[in-house]
N, C-alpha and C positions, 0 to 999 in steps of 0.2 A: 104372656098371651095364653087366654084359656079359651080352650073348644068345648063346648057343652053340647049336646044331642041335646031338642027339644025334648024338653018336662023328662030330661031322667038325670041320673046322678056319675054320669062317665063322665070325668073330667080329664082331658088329656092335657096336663102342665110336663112337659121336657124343662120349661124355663130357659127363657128369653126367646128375641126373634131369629136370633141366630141359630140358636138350638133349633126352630123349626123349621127353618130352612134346612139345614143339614138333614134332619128329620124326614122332610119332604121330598127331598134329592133322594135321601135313600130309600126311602119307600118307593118311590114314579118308578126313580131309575129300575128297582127288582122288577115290580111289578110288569114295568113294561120289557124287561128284556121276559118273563114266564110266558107273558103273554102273547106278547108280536115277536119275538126272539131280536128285538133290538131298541136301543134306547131312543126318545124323541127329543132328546140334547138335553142341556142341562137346566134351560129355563122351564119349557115342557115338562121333565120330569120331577120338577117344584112345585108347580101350577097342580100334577097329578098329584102330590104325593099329599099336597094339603087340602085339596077335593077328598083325597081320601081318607084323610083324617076324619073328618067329618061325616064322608058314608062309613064309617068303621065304627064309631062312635055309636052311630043312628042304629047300626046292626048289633052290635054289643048291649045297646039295650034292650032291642026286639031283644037278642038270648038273655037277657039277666044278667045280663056282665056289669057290674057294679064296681066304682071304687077309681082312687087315684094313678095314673098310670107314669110311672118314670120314662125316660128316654128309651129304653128298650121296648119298654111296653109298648108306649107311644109310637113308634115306629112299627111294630107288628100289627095295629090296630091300623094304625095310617097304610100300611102293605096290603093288609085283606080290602079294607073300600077300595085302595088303588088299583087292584086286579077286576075287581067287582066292575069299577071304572072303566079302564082298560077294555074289559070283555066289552062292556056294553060299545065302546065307539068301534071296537071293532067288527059288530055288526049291522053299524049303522055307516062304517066307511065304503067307500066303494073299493070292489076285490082288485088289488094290483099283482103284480108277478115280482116275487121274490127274486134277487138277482143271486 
């Protein structure tokens, strides 16, 4: 499974689907514990971490970041959209009280 940002050349191949899943868990998951200081479980933080794949991507090319990205990469790329992610619903969720 390959992620491409429209009309640029960031390709994020981990290889296979599993790979991105893992991929994506680890990404949600960072991201949303930086962000809200806790996880939103393990499907949520899947769902997050391959949204953010794709805004990571989108933003790697705004900066000129070019090129094949392995599993590591791929999860650091996947981590920055996720946060990027993250931030935005947590401006658009309504404020609760931390317990």
């Amino acid at each position: 499974m390959t992620i491409v940002a429209p009309s640029s050349f960031v390709s994020l191949q981990p290889g296979g689907l599993l790979s991105w899943l893992i991929a994506g868990l680890i990404a949600g998951f960072l991201a949303s514990l930086l962000v809200r200081g806790r996880s939103y479980g393990c499907l949520l933080n899947i769902v997050v971490g391959l949204l953010g794949a794709v805004i990571g991507g989108i933003v790697a090319n705004l900066l000129g970041i070019a090129g094949v990205f392995h599993f590591w990469g791929s999860v650091l790329i996947a981590f920055v959209g996720a946060v990027i992610l993250v931030a935005i619903l947590q401006l658009f969720s309504p404020a609760r009280n931390k317990p």
